[in-house]
C-alpha positions as CSV (number, residue, x, y, z in Angstrom):
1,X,-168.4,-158.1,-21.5
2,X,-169.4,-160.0,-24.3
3,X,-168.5,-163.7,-25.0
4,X,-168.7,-165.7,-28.2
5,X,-169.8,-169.6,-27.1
6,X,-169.3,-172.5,-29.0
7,X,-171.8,-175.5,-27.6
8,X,-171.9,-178.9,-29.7
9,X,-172.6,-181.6,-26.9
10,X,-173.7,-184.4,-28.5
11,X,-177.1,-184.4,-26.9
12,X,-179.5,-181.5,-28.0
13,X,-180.7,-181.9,-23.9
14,X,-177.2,-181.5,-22.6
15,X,-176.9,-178.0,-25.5
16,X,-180.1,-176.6,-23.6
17,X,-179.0,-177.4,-20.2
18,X,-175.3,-175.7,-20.9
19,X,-177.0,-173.0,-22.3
20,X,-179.4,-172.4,-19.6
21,X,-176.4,-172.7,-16.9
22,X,-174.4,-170.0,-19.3
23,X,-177.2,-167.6,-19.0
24,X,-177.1,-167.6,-15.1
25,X,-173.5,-167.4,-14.7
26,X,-174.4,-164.0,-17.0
27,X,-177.1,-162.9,-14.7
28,X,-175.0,-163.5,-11.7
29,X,-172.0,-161.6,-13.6
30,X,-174.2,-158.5,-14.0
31,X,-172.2,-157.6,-17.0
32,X,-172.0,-160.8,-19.7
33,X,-173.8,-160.8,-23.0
34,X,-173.6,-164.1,-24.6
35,X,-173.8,-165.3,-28.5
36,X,-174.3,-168.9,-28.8
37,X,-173.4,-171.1,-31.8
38,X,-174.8,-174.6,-31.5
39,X,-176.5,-177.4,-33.2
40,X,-180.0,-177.8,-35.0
41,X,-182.7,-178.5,-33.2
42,X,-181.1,-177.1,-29.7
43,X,-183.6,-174.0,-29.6
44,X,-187.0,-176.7,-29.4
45,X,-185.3,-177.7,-26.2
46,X,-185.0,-174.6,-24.4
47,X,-187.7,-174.3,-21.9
48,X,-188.9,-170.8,-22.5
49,X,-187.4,-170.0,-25.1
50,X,-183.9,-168.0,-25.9
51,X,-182.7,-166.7,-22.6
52,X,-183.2,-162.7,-22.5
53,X,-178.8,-163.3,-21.6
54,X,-177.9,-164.4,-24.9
55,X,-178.0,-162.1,-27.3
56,X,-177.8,-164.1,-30.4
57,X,-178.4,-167.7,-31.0
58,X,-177.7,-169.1,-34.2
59,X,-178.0,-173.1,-35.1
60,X,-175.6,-174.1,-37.2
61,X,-176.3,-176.8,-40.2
62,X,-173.9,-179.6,-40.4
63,X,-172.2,-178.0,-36.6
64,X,-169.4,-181.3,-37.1
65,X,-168.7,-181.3,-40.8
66,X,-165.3,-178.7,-40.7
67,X,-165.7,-175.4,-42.3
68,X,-169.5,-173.7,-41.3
69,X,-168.5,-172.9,-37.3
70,X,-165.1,-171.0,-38.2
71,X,-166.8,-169.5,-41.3
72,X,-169.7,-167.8,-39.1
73,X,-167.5,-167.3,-36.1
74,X,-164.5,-165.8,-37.7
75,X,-167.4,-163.4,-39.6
76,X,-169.0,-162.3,-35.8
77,X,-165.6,-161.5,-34.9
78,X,-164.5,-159.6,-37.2
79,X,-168.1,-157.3,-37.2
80,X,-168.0,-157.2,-33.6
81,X,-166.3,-157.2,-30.6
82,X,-165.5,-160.1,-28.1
83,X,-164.0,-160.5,-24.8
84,X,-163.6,-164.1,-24.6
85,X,-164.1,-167.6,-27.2
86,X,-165.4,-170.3,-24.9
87,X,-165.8,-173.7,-26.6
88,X,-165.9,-176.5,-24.0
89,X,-166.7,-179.3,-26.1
90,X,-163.8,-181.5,-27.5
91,X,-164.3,-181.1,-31.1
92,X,-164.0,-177.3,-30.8
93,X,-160.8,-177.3,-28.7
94,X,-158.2,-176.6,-31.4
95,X,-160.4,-174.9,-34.1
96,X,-161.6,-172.4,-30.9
97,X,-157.5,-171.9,-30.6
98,X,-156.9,-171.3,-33.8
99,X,-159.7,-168.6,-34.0
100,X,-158.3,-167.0,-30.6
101,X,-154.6,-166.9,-32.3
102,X,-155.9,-164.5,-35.2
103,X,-158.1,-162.1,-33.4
104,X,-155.6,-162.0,-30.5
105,X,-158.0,-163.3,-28.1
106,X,-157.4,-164.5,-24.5
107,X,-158.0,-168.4,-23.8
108,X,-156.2,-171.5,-24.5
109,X,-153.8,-170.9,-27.3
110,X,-152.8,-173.5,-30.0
111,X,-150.1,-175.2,-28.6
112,X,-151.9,-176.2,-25.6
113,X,-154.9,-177.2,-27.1
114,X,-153.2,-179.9,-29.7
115,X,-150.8,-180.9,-27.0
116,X,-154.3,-182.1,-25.2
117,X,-155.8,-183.3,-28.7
118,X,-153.0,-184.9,-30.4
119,X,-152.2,-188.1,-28.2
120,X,-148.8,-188.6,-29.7
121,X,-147.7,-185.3,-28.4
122,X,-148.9,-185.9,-25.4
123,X,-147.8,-188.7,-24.6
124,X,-144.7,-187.3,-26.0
125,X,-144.4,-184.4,-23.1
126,X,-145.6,-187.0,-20.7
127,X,-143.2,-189.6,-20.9
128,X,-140.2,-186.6,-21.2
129,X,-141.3,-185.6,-17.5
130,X,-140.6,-188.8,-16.3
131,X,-144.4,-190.6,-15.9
132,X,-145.8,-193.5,-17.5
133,X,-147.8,-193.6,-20.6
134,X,-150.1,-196.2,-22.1
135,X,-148.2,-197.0,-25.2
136,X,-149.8,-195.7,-28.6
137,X,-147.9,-196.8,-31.9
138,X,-148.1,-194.4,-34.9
139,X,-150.3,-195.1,-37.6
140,X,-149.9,-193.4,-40.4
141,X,-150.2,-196.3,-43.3
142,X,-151.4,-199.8,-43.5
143,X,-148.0,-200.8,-42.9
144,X,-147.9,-198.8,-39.4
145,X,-151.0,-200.5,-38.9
146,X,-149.5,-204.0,-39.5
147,X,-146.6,-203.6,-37.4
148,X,-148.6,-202.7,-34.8
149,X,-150.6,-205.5,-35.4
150,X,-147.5,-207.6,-35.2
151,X,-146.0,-205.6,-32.2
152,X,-149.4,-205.7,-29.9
153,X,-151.1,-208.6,-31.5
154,X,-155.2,-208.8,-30.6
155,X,-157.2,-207.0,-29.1
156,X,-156.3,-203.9,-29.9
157,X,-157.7,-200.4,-30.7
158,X,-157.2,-198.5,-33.9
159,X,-158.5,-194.8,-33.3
160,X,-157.3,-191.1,-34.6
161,X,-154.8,-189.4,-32.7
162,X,-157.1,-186.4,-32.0
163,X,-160.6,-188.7,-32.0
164,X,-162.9,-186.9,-29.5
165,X,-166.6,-189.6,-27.9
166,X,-165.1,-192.3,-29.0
167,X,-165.5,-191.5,-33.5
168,X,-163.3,-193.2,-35.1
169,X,-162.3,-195.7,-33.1
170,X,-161.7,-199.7,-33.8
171,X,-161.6,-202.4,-31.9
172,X,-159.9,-205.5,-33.0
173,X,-160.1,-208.9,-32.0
174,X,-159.0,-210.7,-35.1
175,X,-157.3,-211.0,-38.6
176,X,-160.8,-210.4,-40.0
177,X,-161.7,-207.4,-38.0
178,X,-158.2,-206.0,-38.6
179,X,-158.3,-206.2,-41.9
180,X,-161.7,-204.5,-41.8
181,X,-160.5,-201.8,-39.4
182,X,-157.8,-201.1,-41.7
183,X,-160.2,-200.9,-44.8
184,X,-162.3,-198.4,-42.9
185,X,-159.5,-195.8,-41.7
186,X,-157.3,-196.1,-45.4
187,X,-159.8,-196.0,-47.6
188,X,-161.2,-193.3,-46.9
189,X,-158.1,-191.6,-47.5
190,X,-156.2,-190.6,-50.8
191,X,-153.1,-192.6,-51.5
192,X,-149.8,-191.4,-49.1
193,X,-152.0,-189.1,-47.2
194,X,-150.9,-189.6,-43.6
195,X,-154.0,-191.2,-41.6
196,X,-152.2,-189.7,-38.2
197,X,-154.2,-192.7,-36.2
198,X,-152.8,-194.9,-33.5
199,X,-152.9,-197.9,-32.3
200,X,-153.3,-199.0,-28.5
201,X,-152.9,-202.5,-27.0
202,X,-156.3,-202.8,-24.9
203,X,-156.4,-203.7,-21.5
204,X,-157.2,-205.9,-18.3
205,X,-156.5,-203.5,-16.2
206,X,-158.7,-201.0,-14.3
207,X,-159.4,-197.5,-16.1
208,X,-159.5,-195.0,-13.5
209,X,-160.2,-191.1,-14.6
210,X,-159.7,-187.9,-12.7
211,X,-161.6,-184.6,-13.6
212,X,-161.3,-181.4,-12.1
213,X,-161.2,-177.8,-13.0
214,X,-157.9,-175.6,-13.2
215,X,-157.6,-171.5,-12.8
216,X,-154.9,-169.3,-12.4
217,X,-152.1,-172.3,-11.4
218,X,-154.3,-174.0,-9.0
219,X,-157.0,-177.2,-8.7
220,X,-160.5,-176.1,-7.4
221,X,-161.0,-179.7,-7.0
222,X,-159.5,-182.9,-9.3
223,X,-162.0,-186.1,-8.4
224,X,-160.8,-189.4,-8.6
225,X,-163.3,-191.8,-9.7
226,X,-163.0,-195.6,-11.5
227,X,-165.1,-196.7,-14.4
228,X,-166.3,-199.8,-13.7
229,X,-168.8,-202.4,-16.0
230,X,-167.2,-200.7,-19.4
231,X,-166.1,-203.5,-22.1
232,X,-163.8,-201.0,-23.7
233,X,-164.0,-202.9,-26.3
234,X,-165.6,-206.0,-25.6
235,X,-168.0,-208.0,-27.7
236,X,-171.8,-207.5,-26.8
237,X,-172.6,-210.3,-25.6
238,X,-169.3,-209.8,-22.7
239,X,-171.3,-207.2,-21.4
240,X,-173.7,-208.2,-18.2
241,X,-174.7,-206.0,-16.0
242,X,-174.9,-202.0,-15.0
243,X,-171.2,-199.7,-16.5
244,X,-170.7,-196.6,-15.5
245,X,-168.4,-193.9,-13.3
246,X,-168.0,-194.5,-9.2
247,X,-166.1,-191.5,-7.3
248,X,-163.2,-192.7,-5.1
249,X,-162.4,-191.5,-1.9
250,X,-159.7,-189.0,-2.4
251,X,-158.2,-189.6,0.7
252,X,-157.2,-193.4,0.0
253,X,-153.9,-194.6,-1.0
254,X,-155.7,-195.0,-4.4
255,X,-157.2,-191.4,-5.0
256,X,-154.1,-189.8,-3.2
257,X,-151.8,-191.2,-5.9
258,X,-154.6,-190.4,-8.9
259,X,-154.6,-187.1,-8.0
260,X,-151.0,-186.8,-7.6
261,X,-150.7,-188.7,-11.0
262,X,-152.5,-186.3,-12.7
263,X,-151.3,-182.6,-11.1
264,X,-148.1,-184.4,-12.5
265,X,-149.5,-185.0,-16.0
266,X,-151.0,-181.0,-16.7
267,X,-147.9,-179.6,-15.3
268,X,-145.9,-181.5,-18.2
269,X,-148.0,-179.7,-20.5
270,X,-148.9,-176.1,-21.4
271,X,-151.9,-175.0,-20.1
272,X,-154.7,-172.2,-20.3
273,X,-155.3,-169.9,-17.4
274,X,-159.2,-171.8,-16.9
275,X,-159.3,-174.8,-17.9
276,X,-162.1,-178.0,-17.0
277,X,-159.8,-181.7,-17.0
278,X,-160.8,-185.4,-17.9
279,X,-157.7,-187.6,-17.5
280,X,-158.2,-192.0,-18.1
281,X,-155.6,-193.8,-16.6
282,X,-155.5,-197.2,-16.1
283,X,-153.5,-198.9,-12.9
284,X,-152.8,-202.3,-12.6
285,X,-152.4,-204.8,-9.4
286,X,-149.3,-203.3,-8.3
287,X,-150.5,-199.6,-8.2
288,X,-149.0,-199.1,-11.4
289,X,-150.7,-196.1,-13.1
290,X,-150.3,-195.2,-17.0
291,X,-151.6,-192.2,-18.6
292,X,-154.2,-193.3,-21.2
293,X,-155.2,-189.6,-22.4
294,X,-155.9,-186.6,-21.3
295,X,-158.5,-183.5,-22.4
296,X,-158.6,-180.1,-21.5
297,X,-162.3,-180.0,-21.3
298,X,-165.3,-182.0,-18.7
299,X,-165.7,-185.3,-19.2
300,X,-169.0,-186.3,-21.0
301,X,-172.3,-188.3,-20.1
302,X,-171.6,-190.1,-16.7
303,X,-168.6,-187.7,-16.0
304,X,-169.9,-184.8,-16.4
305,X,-173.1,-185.5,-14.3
306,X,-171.1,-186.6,-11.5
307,X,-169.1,-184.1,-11.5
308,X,-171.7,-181.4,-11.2
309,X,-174.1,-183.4,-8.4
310,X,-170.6,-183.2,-6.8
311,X,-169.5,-179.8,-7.1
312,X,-172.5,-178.1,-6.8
313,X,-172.9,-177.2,-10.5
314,X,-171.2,-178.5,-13.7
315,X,-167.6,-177.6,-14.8
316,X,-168.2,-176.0,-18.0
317,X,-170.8,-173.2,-15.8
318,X,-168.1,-173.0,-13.6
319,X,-165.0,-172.6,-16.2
320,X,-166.7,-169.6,-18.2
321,X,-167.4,-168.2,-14.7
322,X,-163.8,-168.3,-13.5
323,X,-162.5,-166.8,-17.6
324,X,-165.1,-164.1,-17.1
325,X,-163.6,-163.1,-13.9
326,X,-166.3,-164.3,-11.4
327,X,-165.3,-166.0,-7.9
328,X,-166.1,-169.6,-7.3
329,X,-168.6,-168.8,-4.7
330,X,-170.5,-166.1,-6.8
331,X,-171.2,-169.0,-8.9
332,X,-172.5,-171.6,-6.3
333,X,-168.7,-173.9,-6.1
334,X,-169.4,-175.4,-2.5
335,X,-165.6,-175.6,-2.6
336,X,-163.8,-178.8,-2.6
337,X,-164.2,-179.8,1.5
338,X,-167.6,-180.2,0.9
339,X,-167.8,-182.4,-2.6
340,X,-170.3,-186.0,-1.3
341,X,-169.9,-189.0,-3.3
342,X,-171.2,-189.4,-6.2
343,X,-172.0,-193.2,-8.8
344,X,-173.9,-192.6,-12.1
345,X,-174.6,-195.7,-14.3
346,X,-176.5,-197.2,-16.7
347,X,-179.4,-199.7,-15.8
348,X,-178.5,-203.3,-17.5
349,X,-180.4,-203.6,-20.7
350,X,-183.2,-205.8,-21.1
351,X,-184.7,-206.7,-24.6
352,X,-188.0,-207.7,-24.5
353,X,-191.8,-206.2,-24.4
354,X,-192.3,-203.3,-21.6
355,X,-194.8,-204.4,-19.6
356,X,-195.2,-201.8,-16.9
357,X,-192.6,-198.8,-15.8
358,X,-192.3,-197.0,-12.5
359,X,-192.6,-193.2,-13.2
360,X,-189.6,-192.3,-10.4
361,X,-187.1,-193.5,-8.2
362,X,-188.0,-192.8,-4.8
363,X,-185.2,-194.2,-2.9
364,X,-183.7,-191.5,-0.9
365,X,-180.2,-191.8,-2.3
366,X,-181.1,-191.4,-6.3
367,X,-180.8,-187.8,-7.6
368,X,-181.1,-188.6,-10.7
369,X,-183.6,-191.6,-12.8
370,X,-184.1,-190.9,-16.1
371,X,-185.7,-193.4,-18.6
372,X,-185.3,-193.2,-22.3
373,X,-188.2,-191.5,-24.1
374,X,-189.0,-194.1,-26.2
375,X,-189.5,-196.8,-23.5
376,X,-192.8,-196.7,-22.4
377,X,-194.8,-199.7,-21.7
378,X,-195.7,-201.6,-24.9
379,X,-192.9,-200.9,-26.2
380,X,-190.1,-203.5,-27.6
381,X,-186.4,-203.6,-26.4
382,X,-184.2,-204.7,-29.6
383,X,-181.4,-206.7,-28.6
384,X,-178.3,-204.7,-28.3
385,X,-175.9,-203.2,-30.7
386,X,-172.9,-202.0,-28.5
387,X,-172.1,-202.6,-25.1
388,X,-172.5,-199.7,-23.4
389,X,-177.0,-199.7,-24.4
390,X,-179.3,-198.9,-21.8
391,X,-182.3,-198.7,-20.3
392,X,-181.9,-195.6,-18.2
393,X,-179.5,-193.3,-16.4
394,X,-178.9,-193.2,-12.4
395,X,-177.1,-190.4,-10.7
396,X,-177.3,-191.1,-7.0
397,X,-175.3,-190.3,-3.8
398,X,-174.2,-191.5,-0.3
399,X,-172.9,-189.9,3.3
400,X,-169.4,-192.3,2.4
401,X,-167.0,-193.7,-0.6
402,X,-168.1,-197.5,0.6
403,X,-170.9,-197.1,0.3
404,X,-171.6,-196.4,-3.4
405,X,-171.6,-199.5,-4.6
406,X,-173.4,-201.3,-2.0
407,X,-176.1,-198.4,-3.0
408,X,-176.1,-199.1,-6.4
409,X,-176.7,-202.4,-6.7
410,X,-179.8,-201.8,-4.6
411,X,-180.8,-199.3,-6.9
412,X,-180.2,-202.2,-9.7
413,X,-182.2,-204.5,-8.2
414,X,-185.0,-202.1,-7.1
415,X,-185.3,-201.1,-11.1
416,X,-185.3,-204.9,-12.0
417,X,-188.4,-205.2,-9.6
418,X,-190.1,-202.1,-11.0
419,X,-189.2,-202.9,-14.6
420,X,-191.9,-205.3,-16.0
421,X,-190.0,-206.7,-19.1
422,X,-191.0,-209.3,-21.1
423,X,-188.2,-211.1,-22.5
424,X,-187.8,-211.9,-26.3
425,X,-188.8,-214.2,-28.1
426,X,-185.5,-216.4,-27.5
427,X,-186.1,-215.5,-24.1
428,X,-182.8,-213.5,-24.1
429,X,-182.4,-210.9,-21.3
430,X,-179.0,-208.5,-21.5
């Protein structure tokens, strides 16, 4: 069986990781030859070079500019045979589709894969099974944009209906930041060509966001979790403190009606026979919950990490296991009674001097502790430029839901003691 794999992760670490995983699911298949295209600068970070699994690796110049991946793709499939096109990542959803529709190739086809792209249409099927969306108004002009502007008034976002890690996206606090947002998504564009954005009121509320893997009609598992320190949007110096994803015990009122929520959402829209989920939906005070977007893919950084020190192993290794015909537990699934909680986050930043570092975590719940490669001690922290910066990632678990949090604010604090930071010169810490 020979499979044609698409892997553009955003981090080259995250490509070699994926790829690694794809080359055991092949050795336990016994029968899977695998040709990989992916970025430049991916094959440096395989540890031991090439796996002996994959056939043919080829990194791909300029992977994200349109027009290079289909080119070489469509050319491998047309000189040789394939079972199966498997493109996890986001940006490859539809292209991947299209490719499938003209070599006749099993997987998700094109109407699925824009109905998870395109958040109009989604939304669109959504709302027409009865379930709340988060409004989106179309912005095809500056004088959609304006209306919007007039409908949602500040802040809002301004994003591309089919924007994938966040590209693209605006948010808008102001006259002067709208009229730069819209300066940034029209002129880029000839005159009347359709800029098929939207524009999204942003929120108070909580975002919430359920992932999960999908074969043949039925949930292996769909894990509610809540982001939790994330601005969405917020100016930089809003953000204090750790952000990132906290599972949710699914047997509370709350994760019982997430899950529900979305098992509702894919079953309003067409669907591939293996498919990896990330839905955002944001609830209010009243248990209110409203479909922000959904993917047909893992969710990324945080997400996806969580979801695999969960599981046993991460979706994407476990979706091209399930399309190559493979059972859960040939793959190492530990099947969904036994998923533990799960919290990953992002240590609060602090600019200053680096003083001293600790080299691991040994506290008994961290799995994960991974510092940046550029901090080491002498170095200097910049103040920050977004948000969401960081000093380092935590992936850690506990024997119950309560007690995530309790756990990782220990961690927090532990890191703050081990941290030797110097603060700034205007002795600001973030």
């Amino acid at each position: 069986m020979r499979v044609l794999v698409l892997e553009c992760a955003l981090s080259l670490d995250v490509n070699a990781a994926m790829i690694a995983d794809y080359a055991d699911v092949a050795r336990r298949h016994g029968d899977l030859s695998l040709t990989v295209l992916t970025r430049e600068g991916v094959r440096d970070r395989l540890a031991g070079g090439v796996p002996e699994e994959v056939e043919l690796l080829e990194e791909v110049p300029d992977y994200f500019t349109p027009g290079a991946v289909e080119r070489r793709a469509m050319e491998l499939l047309r000189n040789s045979s394939y079972d199966l096109l498997f493109a996890p990542r986001e940006g490859d959803v539809v292209r991947a589709a299209r490719i499938r529709e003209k070599f006749g190739i099993e997987g998700q086809d094109v109407e699925s894969a824009r109905a998870y792209r395109d958040k109009l249409e989604m939304k669109r099927r959504v709302a027409a099974a009865g379930l709340d969306v988060w409004p989106s108004y179309r912005v095809d002009d500056a004088v959609d944009f304006w209306n919007a502007v007039d409908e949602l008034g500040y802040p809002l976002v301004l994003k591309s209906r089919s924007a994938w890690a966040g590209e693209t996206a605006a948010f808008v606090y102001d006259e002067s930041g709208a009229r730069q947002a819209a300066s940034d998504c029209f002129g880029r564009l000839s005159a009347d060509v359709p800029a098929h954005s939207v524009a999204e009121p942003m929120a108070g509320s909580v975002m919430y966001h359920v992932d999960g893997v999908r074969h043949d009609g039925k949930f292996l598992y769909l894990i509610p979790s809540q982001y939790y320190g994330f601005g969405t949007g917020r100016a930089v110096g809003e953000h204090v403190g750790s952000f990132g994803s906290v599972m949710l015990d699914p047997a509370s009122a709350v994760g019982r009606g997430l899950v529900e929520f979305v098992e509702a959402v894919v079953a309003a829209l067409p669907n591939a026979r293996t498919s990896a989920f990330h839905a955002e939906v944001w609830g209010d005070v009243n248990g209110r919950l409203q479909l922000n977007e959904i993917a047909a893919r893992a969710g990324g950084h945080f997400t996806m990490t969580n979801a695999g020190a969960a599981t046993g192993l991460l979706p994407d290794k476990l979706c091209l296991g399930l399309a190559a015909g493979m059972k859960p537990e040939q793959l190492g699934f530990v099947g969904e009674e036994h998923i533990r909680p799960v919290a990953g986050f992002g240590l609060p930043y602090r600019a200053g001097r680096v003083v001293t570092l600790p080299d691991r975590c040994e506290l008994p719940s961290v799995l994960k502790f991974v510092l940046p490669e550029w901090l080491v001690p002498g170095a200097t922290i910049p103040l920050p430029t977004s948000w969401f910066d960081t000093i380092g990632d935590v992936t850690l678990t506990t024997p119950t839901y309560d007690g995530l949090r309790p756990e990782m604010e220990r961690v927090v604090r532990w890191a703050e003691d081990a941290m030797k930071i110097q603060p700034d010169e205007a002795g600001l810490i973030r």
